[in-house]
C-alpha positions in Angstrom: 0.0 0.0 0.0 1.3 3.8 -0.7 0.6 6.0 2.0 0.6 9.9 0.7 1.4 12.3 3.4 1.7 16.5 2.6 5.0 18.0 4.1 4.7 21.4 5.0 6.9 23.6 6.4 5.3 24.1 9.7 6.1 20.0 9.5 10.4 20.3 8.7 11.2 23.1 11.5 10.4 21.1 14.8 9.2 24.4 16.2 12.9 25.6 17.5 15.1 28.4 17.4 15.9 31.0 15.0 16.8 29.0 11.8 13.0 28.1 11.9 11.9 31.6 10.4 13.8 31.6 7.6 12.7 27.6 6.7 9.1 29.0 7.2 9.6 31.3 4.3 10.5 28.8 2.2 7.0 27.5 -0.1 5.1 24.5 1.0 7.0 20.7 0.0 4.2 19.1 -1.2 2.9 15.4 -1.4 5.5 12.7 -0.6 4.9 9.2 -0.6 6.2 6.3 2.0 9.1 5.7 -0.4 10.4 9.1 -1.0 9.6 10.5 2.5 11.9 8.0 3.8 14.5 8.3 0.9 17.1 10.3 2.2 18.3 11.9 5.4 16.5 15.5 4.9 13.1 14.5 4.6 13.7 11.8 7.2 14.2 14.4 9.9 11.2 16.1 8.4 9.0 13.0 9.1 10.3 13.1 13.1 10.1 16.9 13.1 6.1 16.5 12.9 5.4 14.0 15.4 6.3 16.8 18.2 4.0 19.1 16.9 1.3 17.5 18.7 3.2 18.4 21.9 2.3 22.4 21.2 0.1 25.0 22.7 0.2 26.6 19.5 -4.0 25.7 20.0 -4.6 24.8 24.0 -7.5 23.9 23.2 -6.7 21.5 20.5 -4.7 20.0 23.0 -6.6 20.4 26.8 -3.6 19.0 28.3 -4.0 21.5 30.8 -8.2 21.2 31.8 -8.2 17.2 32.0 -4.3 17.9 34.0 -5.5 20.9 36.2 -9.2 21.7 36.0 -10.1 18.4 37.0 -8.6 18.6 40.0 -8.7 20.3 43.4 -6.2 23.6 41.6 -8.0 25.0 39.3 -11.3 25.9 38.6 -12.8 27.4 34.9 -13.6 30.8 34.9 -15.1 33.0 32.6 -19.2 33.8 31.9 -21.7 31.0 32.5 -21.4 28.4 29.4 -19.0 29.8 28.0 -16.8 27.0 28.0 -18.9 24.6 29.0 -17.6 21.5 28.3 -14.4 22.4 30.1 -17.1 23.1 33.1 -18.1 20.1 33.0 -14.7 18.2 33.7 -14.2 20.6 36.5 -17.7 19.3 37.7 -17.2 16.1 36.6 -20.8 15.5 34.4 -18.1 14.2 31.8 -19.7 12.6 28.9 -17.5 10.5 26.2 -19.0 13.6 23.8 -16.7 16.1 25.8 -14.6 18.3 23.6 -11.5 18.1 26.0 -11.9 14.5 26.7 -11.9 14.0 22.5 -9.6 16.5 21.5 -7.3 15.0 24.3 -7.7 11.5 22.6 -7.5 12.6 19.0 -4.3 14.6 19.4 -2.2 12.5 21.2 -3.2 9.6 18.9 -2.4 11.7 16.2 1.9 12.2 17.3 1.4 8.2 18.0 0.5 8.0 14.3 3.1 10.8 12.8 5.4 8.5 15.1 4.0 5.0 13.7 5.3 6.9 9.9 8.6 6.8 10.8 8.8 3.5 12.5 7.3 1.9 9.5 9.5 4.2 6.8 12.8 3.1 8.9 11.9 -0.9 8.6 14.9 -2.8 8.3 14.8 -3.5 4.4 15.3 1.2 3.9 18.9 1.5 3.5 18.3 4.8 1.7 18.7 6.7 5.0 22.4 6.4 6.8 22.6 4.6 9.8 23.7 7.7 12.2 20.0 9.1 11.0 17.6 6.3 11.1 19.2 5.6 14.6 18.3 8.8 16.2 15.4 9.4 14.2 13.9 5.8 15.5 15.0 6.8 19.3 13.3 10.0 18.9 10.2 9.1 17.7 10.1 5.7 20.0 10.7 8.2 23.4 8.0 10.2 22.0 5.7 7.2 21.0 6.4 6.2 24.8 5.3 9.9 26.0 1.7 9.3 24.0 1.2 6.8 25.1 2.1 7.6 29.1 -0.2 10.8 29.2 -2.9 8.7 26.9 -3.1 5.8 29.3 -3.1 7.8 32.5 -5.7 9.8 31.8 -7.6 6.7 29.8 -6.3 3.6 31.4 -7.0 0.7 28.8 -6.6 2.0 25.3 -5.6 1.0 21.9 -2.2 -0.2 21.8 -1.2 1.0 18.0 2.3 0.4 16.7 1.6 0.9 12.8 0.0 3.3 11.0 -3.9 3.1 10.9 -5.2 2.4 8.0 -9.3 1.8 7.0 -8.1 -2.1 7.5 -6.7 -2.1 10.9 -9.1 0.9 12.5 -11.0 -1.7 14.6 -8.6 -2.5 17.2 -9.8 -3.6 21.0 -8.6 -1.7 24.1 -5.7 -3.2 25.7 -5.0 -3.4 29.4 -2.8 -0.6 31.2 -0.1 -3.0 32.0 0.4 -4.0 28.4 0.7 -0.3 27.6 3.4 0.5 30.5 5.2 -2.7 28.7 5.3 -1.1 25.3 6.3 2.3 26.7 8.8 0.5 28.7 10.3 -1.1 25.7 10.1 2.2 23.2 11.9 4.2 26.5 14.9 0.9 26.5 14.8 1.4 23.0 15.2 5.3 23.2 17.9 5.1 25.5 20.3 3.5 23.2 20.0 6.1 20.6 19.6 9.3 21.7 22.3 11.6 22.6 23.0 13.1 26.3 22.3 16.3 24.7 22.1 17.8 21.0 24.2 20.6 19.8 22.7 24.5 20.3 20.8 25.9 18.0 17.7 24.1 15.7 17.8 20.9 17.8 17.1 22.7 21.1 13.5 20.8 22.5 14.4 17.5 21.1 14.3 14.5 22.7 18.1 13.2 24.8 18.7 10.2 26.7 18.0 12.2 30.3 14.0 12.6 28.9 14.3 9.0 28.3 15.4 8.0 31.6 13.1 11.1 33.6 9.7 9.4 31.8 11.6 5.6 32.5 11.4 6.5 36.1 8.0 8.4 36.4 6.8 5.4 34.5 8.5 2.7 37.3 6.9 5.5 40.3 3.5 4.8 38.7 3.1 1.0 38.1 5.0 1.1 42.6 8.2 -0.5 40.4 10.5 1.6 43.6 13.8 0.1 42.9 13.2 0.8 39.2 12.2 4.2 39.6 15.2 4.8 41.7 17.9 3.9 39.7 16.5 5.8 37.0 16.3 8.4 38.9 20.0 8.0 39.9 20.5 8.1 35.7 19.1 11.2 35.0 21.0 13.0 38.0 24.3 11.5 36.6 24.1 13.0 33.7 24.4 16.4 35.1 20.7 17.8 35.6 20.7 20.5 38.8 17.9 23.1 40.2 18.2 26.1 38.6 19.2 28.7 41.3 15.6 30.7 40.7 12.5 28.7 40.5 11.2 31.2 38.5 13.8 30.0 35.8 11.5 27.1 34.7 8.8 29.9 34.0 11.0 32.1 32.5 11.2 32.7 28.7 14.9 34.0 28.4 15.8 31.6 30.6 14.4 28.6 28.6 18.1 26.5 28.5 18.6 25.9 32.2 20.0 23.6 34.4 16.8 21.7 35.2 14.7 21.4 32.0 15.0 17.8 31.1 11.9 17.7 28.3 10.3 21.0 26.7 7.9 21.7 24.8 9.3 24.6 22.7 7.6 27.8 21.6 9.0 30.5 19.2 7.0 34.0 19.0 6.2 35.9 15.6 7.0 32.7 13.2 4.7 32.5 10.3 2.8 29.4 10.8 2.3 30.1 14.1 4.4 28.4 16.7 3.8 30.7 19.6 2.6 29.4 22.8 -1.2 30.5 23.6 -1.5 29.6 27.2 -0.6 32.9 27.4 -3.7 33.9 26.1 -6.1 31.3 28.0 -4.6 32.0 30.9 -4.3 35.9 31.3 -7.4 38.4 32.5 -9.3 39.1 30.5 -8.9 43.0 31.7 -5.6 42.3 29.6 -7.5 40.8 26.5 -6.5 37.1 28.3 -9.2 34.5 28.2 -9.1 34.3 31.7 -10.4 30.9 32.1 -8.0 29.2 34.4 -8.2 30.1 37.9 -6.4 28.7 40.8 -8.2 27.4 44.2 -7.8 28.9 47.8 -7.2 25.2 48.7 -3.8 25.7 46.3 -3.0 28.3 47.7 -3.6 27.0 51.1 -1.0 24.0 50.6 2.2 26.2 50.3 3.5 26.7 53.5 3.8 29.7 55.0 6.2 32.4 53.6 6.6 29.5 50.8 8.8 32.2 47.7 7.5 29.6 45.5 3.7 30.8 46.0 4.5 34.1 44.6 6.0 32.6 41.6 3.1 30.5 40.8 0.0 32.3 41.9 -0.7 35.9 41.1 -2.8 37.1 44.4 -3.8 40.6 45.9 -1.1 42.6 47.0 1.2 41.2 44.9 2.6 42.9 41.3 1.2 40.8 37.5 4.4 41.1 36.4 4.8 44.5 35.2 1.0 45.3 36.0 -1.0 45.4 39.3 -2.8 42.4 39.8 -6.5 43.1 40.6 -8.4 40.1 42.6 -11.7 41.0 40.5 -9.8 39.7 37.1 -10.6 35.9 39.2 -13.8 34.5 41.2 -11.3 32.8 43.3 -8.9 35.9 43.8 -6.1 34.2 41.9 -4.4 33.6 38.4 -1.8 31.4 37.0 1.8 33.1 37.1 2.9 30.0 35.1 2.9 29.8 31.5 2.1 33.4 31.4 4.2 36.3 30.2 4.2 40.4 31.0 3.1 42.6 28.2 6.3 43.9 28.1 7.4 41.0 26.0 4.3 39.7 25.0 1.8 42.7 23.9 -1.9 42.6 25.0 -2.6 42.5 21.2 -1.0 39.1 20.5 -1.3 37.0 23.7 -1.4 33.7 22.4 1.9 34.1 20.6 3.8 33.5 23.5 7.6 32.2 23.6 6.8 30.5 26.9 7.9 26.5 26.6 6.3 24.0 28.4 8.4 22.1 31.1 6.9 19.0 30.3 9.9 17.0 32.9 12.3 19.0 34.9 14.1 17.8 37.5 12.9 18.6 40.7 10.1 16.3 39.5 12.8 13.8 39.1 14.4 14.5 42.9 10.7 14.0 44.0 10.2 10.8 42.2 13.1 9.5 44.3 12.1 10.5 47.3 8.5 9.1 46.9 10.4 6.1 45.7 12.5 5.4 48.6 9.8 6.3 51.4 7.6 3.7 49.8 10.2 1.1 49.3 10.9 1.1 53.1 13.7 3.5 52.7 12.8 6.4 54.3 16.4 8.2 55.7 17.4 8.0 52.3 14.2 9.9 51.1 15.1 13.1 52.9 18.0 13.9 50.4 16.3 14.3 47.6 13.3 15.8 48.9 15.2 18.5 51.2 17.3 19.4 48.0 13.9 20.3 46.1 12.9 22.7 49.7 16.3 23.8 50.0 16.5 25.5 46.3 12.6 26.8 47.3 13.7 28.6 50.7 16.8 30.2 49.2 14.3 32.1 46.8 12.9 34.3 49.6 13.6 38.0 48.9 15.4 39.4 52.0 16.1 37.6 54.8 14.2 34.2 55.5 11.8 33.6 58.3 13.6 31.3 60.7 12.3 27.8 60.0 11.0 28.9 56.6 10.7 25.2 54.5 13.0 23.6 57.0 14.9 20.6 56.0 12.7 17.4 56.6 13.7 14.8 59.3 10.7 12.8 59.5 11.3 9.2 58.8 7.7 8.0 59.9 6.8 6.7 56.6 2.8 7.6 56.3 3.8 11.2 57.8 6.7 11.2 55.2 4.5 9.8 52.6 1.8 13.1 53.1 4.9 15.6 53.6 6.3 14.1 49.9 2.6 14.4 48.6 1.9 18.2 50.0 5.7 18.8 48.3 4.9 17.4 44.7 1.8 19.6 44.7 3.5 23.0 45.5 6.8 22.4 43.5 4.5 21.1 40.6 1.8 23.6 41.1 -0.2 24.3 37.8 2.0 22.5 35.5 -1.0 20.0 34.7 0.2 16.6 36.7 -2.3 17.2 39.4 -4.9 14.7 38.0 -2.1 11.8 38.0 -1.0 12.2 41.2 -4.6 12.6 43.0 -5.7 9.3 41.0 -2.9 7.5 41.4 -2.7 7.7 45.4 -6.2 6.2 45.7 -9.5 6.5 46.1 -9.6 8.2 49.6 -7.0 10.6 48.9 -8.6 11.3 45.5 -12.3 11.6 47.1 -11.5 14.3 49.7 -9.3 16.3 47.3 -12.1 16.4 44.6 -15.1 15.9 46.0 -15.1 19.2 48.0 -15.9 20.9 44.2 -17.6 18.7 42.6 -20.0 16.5 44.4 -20.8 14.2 41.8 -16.8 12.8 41.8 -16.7 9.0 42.5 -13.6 7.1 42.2 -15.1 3.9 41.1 -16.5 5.8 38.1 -14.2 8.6 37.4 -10.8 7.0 37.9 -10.2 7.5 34.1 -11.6 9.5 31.5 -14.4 7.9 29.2 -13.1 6.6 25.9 -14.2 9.8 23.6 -17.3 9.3 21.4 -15.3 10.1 18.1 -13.1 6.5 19.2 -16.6 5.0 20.1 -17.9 5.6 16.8 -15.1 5.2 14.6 -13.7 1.7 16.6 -15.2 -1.0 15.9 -13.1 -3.5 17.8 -14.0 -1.6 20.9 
């Protein structure tokens, strides 16, 4: 069979750096089939170029990473005029139907990078020897750490899903759901796989954002931490610290556009303002007041705000709150029903005009390393190791207190010396929500600690929450319809 696919510019710059604008005025590349897309080493990297683009916020609300991540959870809370954005209201209420635009547009865009990721994977079968070795070997470890990534956000917010390893064609389209475990296995395998063939880090310049062998490792040991693999997620863990990963000196850093090459960033999702296609991030826009021609949509919860401890630099960082600047504007508690805004993935007008908010250069930290010093520490209190825990986790309060402008409150995010596990245990669970605050991994982590933890954080704002029957999204309607192996 010849599969046709249309290469486009917006498909051969991977959505980096400044050699993107002048590729992007270059005219359209037209049809290319199997054989010729996978012909030479240029288009080759053209075919793994578009399987990140799924990754972007070029459209949040093609891809609602951040309502089924945040809003359905005990941190954020849609804003905005009465049914307005209905749909997204009804995650944050759970009365979540499989006819939900975020639970479908969710589904169909992730599916859609597995698919751009299945193209390559089938174009670099053993039999092409049109593409040098060096290229098909990075261009398979790419596209199989970001096959794994799919298919880790997919089946956390879905559970059993359709495992698909090929591209879909009108033959194959009926496929049953396969169970979670056999998902983790292929992610587990596609991550090995990955490992082998990606670099520790790519040369400056266009290749900034892609995929290294640290990402690899980061999501190999988020992906232990979630199936209780302990030992596993450790010594991945250990990995990805060995390659030389450290927490920026400044929170704010991660959150910071011209500080987007730090220290800590293990996987980004990148974001370049004024290109032509778009490739500007437009959380900006979703996200802002709409006093300041945001969206203002996405508003955080006093019970947020409430788990930072007090004096906590790291609240002011995250959360924009009365008495406290908007960046270069004064923050006004009327622009929110719950007082508050997101200070993450936002920008001042002072780089980002009020005329063009959701062009954003803002990337998306999708694994950074302080998520990787708390995976260890979760990992060792769990596995009975709970003196070892305290490392990693102090390091992760240590960088947060040394943020405090002036001088620090004696006692202010104190080195931990509990060693009680279940007290550890909350301590590590109260930590991963403040240092991860808004960054749209709520929903995994209140699901994946259980039903009574997951109960009394979301039943509070939404009554009609129940574990039993909410634990994972519905499978969309569009799947429903089009799936007939379902």
């Amino acid at each position: 069979m010849r599969i046709n696919y249309i290469i486009t510019p917006l498909f051969a710059c991977l959505l980096l750096g400044t050699g993107c604008k002048k590729f992007l005025d270059e005219p359209a590349l037209g049809y290319y089939s199997n054989e010729d897309l996978f012909s030479n080493d240029a288009t080759t990297k053209t075919a793994v170029n578009a399987a990140y683009i799924p990754l972007t916020f070029t459209d949040a609300s093609a891809n609602p990473l951040w309502v089924l991540g945040d809003v359905a959870t005990d941190d954020v809370i849609i804003g905005g005029n009465a049914g307005e954005q209905a749909d997204y209201t009804s995650v944050d209420l759970y009365n979540i139907l499989p006819g939900n635009a975020a639970v479908q547009a969710l589904w169909a865009r992730y599916y859609d990078g597995i698919n751009r990721c299945n193209v390559v994977t089938d174009g670099l079968n053993a039999s092409n020897t049109r593409v040098s070795d060096e290229v098909k070997k990075q261009s398979l470890a790419e596209v199989k750490f970001l096959r794994a990534y799919y298919y880790f956000l997919l089946t956390n917010f879905y559970g059993n899903i359709p495992l698909r390893l090929k591209v879909t064609t009108a033959a194959d389209a009926a496929m049953p759901l396969s169970p979670q475990a056999q998902v983790y296995a292929q992610i587990e395998k596609d991550l090995t796989e990955a490992v082998a063939g990606l670099p520790d880090k790519w040369q400056a310049g266009n290749d900034a954002g892609r995929a290294t062998k640290g990402a690899a490792l980061a999501l190999m040991a988020k992906t232990a931490l979630f199936q209780k693999k302990y030992a596993d997620a450790v010594k991945y863990a250990d990995q990805v610290e060995a390659l030389g990963y450290q927490l920026t000196a400044d929170y704010g850093d991660n959150f910071n556009a011209s500080a987007k090459n730090n220290s800590e960033a293990i996987f980004s999702v990148w974001h370049v303002r004024s290109a032509q296609p778009l490739q500007g991030n437009s959380l900006n826009y979703w996200f802002a007041p709409r006093a300041l021609n945001g969206a203002g949509v996405y508003y955080p919860t006093q019970n947020l705000v409430d788990n930072f401890e007090p004096g906590d630099p790291r609240l002011d960082r995250t959360i924009a709150r009365a008495g406290q600047p908007y960046f270069d504007s004064d923050f006004d508690a009327s622009w929110s029903s719950t007082g508050y805004l997101s200070k993450k993935h936002v920008q001042p007008l002072s780089e980002v005009p009020s005329t063009t908010k959701n062009d954003a250069n803002l990337n998306y930290e999708a694994i950074r390393f302080a998520d990787i010093l708390l995976i260890k520490a979760e990992a060792l209190n769990e596995s009975g190791q709970s003196t070892a825990a305290l490392a990693p986790l102090n390091k992760v309060r240590q960088r947060a207190r040394t943020n405090y402008d002036g001088t620090a409150p004696a006692g202010l995010l104190a080195d931990i010396t509990v060693t009680d596990q279940a007290q550890l245990r909350d301590i590590i669970r109260r930590e991963r929500r403040s240092e991860l605050a808004l960054e749209f991994q709520r929903y995994f982590d209140v699901m994946r600690y259980g039903q009574a933890y997951a109960e009394a954080a979301i039943k509070p704002g939404a009554p009609n929450f129940s574990f039993a029957q909410n634990r994972f999204f519905p499978i969309p309607q569009t799947e429903r319809n089009t799936n007939g192996g379902l």
